[in-house]
N, CA, C and O atoms as a GROMACS GRO file, in nm:
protein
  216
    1UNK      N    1   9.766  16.535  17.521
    1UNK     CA    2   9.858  16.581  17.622
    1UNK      C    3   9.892  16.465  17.714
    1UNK      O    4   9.801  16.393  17.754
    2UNK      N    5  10.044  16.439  17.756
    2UNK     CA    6  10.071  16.278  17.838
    2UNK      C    7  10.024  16.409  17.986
    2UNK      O    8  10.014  16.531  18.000
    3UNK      N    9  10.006  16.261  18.083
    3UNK     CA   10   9.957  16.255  18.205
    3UNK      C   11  10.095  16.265  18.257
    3UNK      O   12  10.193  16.195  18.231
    4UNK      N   13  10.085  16.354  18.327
    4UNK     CA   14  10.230  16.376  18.447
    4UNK      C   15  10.277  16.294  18.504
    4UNK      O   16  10.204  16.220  18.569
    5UNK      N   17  10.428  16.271  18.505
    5UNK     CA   18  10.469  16.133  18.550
    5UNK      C   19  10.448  16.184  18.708
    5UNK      O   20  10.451  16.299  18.753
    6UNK      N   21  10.419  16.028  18.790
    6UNK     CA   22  10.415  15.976  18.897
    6UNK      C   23  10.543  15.978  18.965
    6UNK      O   24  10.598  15.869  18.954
    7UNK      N   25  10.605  16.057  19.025
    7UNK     CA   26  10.703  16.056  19.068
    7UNK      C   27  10.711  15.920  19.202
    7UNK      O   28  10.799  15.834  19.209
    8UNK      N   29  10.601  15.935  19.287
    8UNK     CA   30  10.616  15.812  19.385
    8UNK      C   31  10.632  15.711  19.337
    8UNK      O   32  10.722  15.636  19.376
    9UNK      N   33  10.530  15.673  19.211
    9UNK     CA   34  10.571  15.534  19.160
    9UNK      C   35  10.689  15.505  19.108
    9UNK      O   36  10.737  15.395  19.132
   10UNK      N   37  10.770  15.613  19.015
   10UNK     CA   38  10.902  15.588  19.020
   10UNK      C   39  10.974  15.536  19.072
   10UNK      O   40  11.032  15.428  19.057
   11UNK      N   41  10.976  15.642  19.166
   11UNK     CA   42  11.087  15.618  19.310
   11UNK      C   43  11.053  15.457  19.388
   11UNK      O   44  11.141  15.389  19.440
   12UNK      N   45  10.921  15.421  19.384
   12UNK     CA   46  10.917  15.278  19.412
   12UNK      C   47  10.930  15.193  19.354
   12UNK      O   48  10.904  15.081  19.398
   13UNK      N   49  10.968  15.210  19.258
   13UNK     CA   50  10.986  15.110  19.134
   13UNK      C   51  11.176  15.105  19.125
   13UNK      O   52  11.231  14.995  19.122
   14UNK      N   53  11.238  15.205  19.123
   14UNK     CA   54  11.330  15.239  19.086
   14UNK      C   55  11.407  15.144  19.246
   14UNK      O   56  11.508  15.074  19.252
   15UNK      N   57  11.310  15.182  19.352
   15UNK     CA   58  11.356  15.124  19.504
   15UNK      C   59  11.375  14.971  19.463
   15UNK      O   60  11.480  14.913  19.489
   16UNK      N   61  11.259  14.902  19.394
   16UNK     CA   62  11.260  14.763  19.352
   16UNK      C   63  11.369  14.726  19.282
   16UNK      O   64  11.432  14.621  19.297
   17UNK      N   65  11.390  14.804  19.215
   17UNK     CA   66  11.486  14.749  19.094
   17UNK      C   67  11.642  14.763  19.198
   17UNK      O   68  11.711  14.662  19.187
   18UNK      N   69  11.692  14.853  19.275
   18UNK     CA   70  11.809  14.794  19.364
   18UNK      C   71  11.790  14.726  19.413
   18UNK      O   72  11.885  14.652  19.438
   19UNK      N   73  11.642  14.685  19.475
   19UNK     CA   74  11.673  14.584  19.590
   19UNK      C   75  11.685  14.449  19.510
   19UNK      O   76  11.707  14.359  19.591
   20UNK      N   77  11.682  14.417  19.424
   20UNK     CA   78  11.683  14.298  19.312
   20UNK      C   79  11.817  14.313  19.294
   20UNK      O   80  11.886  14.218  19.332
   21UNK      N   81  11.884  14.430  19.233
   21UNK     CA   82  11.988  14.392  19.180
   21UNK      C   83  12.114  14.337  19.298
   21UNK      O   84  12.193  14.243  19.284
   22UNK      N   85  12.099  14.444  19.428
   22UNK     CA   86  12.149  14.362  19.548
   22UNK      C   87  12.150  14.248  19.556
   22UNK      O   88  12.256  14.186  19.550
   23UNK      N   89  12.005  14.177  19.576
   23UNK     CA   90  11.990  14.034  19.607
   23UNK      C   91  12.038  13.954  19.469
   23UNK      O   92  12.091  13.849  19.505
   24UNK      N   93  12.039  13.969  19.309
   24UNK     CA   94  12.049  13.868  19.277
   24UNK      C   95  12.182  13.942  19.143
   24UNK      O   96  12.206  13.886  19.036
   25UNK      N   97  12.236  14.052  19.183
   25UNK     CA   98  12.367  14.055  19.097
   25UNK      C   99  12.316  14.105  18.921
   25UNK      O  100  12.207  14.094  18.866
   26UNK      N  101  12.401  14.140  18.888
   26UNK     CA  102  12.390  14.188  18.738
   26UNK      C  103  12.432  14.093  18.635
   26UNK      O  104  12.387  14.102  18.521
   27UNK      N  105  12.525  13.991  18.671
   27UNK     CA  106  12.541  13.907  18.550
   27UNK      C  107  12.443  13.788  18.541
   27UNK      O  108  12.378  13.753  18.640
   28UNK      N  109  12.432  13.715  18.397
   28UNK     CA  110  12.287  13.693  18.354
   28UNK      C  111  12.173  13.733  18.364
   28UNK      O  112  12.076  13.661  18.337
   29UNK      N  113  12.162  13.866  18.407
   29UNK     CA  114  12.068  13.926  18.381
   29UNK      C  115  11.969  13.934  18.273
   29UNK      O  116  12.054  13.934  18.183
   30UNK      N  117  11.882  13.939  18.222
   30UNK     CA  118  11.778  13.930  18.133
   30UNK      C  119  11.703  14.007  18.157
   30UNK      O  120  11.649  14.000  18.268
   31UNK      N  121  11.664  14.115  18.064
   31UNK     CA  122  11.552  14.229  18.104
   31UNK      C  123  11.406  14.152  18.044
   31UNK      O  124  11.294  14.187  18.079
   32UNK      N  125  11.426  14.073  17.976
   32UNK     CA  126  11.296  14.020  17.937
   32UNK      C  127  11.212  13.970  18.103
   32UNK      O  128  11.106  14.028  18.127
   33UNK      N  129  11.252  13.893  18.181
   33UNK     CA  130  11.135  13.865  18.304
   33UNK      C  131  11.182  13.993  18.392
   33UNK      O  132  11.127  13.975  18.501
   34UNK      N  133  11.241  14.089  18.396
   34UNK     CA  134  11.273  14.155  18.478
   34UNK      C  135  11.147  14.265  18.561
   34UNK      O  136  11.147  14.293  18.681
   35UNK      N  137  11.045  14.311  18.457
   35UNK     CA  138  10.972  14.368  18.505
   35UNK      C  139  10.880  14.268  18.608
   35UNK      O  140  10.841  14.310  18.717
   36UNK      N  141  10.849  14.129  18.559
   36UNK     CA  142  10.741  14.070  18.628
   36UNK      C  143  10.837  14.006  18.792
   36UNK      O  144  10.773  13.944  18.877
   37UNK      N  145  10.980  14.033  18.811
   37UNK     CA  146  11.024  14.029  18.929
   37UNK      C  147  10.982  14.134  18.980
   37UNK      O  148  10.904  14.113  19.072
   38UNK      N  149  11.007  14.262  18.953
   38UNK     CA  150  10.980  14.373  19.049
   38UNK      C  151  10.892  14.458  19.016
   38UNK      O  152  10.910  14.578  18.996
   39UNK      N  153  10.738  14.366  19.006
   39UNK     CA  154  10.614  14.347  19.039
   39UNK      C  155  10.583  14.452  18.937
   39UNK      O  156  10.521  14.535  19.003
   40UNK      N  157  10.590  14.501  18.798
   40UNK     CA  158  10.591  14.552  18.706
   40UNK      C  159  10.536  14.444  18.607
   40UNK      O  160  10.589  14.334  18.605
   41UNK      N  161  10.414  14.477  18.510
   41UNK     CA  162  10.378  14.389  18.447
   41UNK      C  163  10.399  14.485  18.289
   41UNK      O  164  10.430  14.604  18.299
   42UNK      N  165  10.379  14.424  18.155
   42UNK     CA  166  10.390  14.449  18.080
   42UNK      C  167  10.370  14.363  17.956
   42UNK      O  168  10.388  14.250  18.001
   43UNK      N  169  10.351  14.354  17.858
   43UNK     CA  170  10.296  14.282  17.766
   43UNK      C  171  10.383  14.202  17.711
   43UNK      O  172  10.330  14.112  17.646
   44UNK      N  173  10.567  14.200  17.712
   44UNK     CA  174  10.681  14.138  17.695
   44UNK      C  175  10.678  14.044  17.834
   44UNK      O  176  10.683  13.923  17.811
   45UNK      N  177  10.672  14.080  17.964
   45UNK     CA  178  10.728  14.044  18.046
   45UNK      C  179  10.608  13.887  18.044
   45UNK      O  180  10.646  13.798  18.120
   46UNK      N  181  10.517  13.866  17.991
   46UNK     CA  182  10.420  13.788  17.960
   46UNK      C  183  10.485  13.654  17.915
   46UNK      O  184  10.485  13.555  17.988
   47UNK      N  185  10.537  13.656  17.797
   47UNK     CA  186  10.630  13.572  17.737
   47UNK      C  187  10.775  13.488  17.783
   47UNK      O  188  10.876  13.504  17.851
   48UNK      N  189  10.717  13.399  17.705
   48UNK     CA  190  10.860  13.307  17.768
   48UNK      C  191  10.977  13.292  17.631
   48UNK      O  192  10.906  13.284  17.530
   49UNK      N  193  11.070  13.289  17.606
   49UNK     CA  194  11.168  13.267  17.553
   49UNK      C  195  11.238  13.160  17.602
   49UNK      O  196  11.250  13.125  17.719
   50UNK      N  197  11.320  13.068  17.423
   50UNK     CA  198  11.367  12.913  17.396
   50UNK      C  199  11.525  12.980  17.540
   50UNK      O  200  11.588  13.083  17.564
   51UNK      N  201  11.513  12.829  17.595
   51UNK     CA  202  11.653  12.860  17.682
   51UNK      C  203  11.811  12.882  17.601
   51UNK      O  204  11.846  12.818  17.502
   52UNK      N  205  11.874  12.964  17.653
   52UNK     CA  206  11.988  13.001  17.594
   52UNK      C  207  12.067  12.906  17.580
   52UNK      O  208  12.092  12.846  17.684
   53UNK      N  209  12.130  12.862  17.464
   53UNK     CA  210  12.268  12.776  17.479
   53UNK      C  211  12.384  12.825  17.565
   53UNK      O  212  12.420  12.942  17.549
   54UNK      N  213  12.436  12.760  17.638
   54UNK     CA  214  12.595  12.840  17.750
   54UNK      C  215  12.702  12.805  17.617
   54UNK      O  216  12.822  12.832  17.625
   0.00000   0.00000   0.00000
């Protein structure tokens, strides 16, 4: 049986994720480091990836 979602943590998480997108905009965005900005860790967000060609 899953464990009942956390609604506070949501909502604080979800608070993080505008206040980021405010401060730093949606284009080039990358969801790969995105969790370890708004203090969300995860087993992807670990990793680094080769820099993109422009």
């Amino acid at each position: 049986m899953p464990r009942p979602p956390d609604l506070a943590k949501r909502r604080q998480l979800l608070e993080r994720i505008h206040d980021y997108v405010i401060r730093n905009g949606l284009s080039g965005l990358s969801l790969r480091p995105s969790p370890r900005n708004w203090g969300r860790a995860t087993a992807c967000s670990s990793t680094t990836s080769a820099p993109r060609n422009a």
